[in-house]
N, C-alpha and C positions, 0 to 999 in steps of 0.2 A: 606537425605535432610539436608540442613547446615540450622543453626538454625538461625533465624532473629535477630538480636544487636538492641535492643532498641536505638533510639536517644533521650537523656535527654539535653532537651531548659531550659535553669532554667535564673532568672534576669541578670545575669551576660552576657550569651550569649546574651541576647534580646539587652542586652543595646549593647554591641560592633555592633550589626549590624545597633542599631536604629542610634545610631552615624555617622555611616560610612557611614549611604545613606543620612543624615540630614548634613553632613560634603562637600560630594558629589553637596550634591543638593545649598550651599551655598556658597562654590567655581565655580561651573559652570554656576547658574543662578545669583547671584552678584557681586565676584569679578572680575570674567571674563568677564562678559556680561557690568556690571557698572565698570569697574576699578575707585577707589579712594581711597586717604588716609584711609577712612571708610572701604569701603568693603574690602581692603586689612589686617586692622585687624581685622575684620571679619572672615576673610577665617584663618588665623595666629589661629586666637583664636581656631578654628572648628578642625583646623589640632593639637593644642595642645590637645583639650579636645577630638581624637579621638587615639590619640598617649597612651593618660590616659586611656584609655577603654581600649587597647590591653594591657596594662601593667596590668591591672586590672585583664582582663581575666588568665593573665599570673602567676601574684598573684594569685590568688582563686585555679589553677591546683598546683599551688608550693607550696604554702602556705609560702614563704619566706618574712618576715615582711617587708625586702627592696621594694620589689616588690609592697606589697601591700600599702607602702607610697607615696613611688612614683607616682604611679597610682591617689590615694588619692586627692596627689597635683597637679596634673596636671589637674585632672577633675573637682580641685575646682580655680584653678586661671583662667580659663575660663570666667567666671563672670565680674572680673576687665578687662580684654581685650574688654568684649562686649560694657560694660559702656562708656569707653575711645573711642570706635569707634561708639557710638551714639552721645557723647558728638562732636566731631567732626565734624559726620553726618548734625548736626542742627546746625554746625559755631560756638561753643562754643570753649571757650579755654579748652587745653589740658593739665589740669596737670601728667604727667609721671612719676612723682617720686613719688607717693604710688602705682601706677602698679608696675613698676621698681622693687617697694619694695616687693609687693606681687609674683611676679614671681620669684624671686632669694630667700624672705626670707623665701615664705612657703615649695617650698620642701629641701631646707636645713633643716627646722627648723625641717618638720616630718622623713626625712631620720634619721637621727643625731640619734632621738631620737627613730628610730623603735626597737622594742622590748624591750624596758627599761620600768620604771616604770614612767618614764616623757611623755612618748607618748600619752598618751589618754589625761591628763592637757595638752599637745599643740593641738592637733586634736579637743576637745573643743575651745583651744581661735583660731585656722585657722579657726574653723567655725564662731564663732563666727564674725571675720574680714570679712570675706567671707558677711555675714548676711549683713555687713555696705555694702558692695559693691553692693548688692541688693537691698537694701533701695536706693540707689542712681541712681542707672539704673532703678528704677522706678519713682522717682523724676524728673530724666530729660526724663523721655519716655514722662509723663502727666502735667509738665510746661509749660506754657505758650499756653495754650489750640490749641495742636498740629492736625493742618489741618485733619490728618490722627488720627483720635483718633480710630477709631475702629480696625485698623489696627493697631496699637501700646498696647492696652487691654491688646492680649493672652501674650506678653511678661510680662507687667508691673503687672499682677495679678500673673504673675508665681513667678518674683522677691519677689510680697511683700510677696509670699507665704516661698519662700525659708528664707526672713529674719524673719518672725514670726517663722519657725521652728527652724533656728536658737538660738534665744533665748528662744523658750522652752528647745528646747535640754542643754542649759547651766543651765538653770535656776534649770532642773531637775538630772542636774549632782550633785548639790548642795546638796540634798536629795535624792541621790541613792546608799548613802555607802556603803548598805547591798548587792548592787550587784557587783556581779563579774567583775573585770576588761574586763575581754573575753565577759562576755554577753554586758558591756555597748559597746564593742567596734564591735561585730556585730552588734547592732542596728544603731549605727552609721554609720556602712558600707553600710546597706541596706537603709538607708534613705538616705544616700549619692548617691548610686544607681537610687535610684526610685527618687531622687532631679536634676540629670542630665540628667536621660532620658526627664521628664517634663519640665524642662528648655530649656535642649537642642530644642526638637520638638518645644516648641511655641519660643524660639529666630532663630530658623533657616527660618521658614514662617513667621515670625512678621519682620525680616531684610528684607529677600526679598521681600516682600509684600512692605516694606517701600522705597527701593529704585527705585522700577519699579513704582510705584503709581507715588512715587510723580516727577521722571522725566517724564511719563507720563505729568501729571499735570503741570510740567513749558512752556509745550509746542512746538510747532511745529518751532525748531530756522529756517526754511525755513519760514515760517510765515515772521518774521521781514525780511529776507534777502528779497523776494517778493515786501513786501511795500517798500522798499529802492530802490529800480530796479522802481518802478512802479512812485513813487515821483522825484526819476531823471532824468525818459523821460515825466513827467509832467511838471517840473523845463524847460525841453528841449525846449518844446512845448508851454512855460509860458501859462499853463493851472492851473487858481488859484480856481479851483473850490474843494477841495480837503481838507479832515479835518479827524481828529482824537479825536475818541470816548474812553473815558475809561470809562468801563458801573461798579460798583460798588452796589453788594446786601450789602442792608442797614442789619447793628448790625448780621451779621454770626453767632459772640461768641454766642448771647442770643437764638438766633435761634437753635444752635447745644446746646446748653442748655435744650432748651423747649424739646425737639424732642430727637425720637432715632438717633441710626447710621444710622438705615436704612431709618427713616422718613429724616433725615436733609440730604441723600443723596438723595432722591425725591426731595426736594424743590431744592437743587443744580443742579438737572438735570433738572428740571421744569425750573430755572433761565437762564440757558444755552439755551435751547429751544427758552424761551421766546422770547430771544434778536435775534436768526437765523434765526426764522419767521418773525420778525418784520423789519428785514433786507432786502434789495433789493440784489436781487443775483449775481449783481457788486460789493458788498461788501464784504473785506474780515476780517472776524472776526478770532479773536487768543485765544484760551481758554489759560488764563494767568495764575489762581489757581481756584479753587471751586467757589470764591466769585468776582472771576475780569474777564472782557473782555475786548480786545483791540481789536479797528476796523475800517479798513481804508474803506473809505466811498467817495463817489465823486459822487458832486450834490451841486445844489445851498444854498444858507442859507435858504430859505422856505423849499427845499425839504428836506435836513437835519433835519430843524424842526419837520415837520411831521413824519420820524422817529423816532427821540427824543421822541415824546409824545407818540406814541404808543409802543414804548416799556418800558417804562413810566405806559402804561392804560395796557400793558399784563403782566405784572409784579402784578401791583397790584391787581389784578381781582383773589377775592380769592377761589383756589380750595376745590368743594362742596364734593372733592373724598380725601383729603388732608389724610397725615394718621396722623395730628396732628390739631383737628378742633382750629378755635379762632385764628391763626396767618397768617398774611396777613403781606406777602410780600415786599418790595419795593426795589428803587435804586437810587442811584447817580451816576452822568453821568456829566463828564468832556467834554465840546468839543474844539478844537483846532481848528484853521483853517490856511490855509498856508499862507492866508493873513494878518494873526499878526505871526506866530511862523517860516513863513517861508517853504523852503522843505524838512528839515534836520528830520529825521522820530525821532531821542532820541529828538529834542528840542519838535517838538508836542507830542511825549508820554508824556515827563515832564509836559508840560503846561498844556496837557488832563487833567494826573493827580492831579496838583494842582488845577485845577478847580473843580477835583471829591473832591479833600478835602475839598473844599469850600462848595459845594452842600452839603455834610457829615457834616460840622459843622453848616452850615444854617438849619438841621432838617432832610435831605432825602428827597427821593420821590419828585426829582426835578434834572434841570439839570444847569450846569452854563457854561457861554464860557469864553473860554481862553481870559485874558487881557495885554497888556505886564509886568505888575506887576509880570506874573506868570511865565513871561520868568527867573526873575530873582534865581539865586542859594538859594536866602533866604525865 
């Protein structure tokens, strides 16, 4: 009887696979499915840092210093590519030239130096840099209090985790003389290790999660095509009975404040509701983001009215099941109508809209109509 060959899985192999299905999985559910400047370096980033895994793996059987720097660097300029295609993601400028910098200078810097006595002082300040680049991809994940914040989290705790190890790790290079060059520099292998599988997994479901949410969330573009079709054989028929609502939940920021992820997406859901019941089933409503509705509406100024109020009185009516007691609700509500803005659907969303501003700085919980003051660009 031939004798059985043990299979030995040890971190090395776990990571190359965990890579390769998290590399998989963010090439075929974002950059394919979302194509954009983002998810394209995204997927870039996925396929360098899973290029780094196999060299890694390759290093660890060879034990060839080249190998294992290369490796090294690949699976840490990862980081910089993720930052630069979030920083993108949310319309920010793109600076390229300390990616640029990080992709050309770290694995030059660690090959150069593999197996000399200068490589572990550069493998410390790569991490190091590396560290900055983490601090900052978690800087712009949780700036500007992102729609998506629960969904943005498992990345941005992973970052700030990777830059506080960072600077332990240097801090305690400083007071490690007594140990061996070979020991400081497998710990550092394996913390490199167990620092990409972690990263990797929560930025591979934190990206996708981010781009399908929130196109999701921008909405249904047959939505506006619809009301454009439906306002042009209104226009046809000079039927001026016809207006546009832009429904606004008062103060979101304090609300996703007060609350969890999961409570503030109850009241988001509850908000959403609110406004679909309180609607007549001629109307078609547009879920715009978390906190906005748009909605084309056709009915007299009274009967409008009585919409307005009651989504207005369902809105406010505080729930006794809430998973956040003590917070009560409300909205601002823009309305348009074709006989000040016209049938052109952008000029009543605009007017809507600045009418929702006005009812927002007037206090909330109130609606205003569009005046031609509101028509104007200023």
């Amino acid at each position: 009887m031939t004798p059985l060959v043990p299979v030995n899985v040890d971190v090395t192999t776990s990571m190359v696979a965990v890579v390769t299905v998290l590399t998989a999985i963010v090439i075929g559910l974002a950059t394919l499915a979302r194509p954009s400047r983002a998810t394209i370096v995204w997927g870039v980033a996925f396929g360098i840092g899973m290029l780094g895994a196999y060299l890694w793996l390759a290093g660890h059987h060879t034990g060839l210093p080249v190998l294992r720097a290369a490796s090294s660097a690949l699976t840490v300029v990862f980081i910089p590519l993720v930052w630069i295609g979030v920083r993108i993601h949310f319309g920010r400028s793109a600076p390229w030239l300390p990616v640029i910098v990080a992709l050309i200078g770290v694995p030059v810097a660690l090959v150069s130096t593999a197996g000399t006595a200068w490589y572990l002082l550069v493998f410390h300040l790569v991490f190091l840099s590396m560290g900055v680049f983490a601090g900052l991809l978690a800087w712009e994940l949780l700036r500007g209090q992102p729609p998506a914040r629960d969904v943005v989290m498992p990345l941005a705790l992973a970052a700030c985790g990777f830059a506080v190890v960072s600077v332990v790790s240097g801090a305690s290079a400083l007071v490690s003389g007594s140990v061996s060059t070979e020991a400081q520099l497998s710990a550092l292998r394996g913390m490199n290790a167990v620092g990409a599988i972690v990263v990797s997994t929560c930025a591979a479901f934190t990206l996708v999660l981010l781009v399908r949410v929130e196109s999701a969330a921008r909405g249904d573009v047959g939505a506006a095509d619809r009301a454009r079709a439906r306002l042009r054989k209104a226009e046809a028929q000079n039927d001026g009975a016809w207006s546009v609502l832009d429904v606004r939940l008062d103060d979101p920021a304090d609300l996703r404040e007060a609350s969890s992820s999961g409570a503030f997406r109850r009241i988001v859901d509850r908000f959403h509701a609110d406004v679909q019941e309180a609607l007549p089933t001629t109307a078609d409503a547009e879920r715009v983001s978390d906190d906005r509705v748009v909605v084309l509406i056709r009915g007299s100024d009274e009967a409008v009215r009585f919409h307005l109020r009651a989504i207005l009185s369902r809105i406010s009516v505080i729930d006794t099941d809430a998973p956040v007691s003590g917070i009560r609700s409300s909205a601002s509500i823009g309305w348009a109508t074709s006989s000040v803005a016209g049938y052109d659907y952008d000029a009543l969303l605009a007017a809507a809209a600045a009418a929702a501003d006005r009812a927002r700085a007037a206090g909330g919980d109130q609606w205003k109509r569009a005046v031609s003051a509101d028509l104007s660009p200023v």
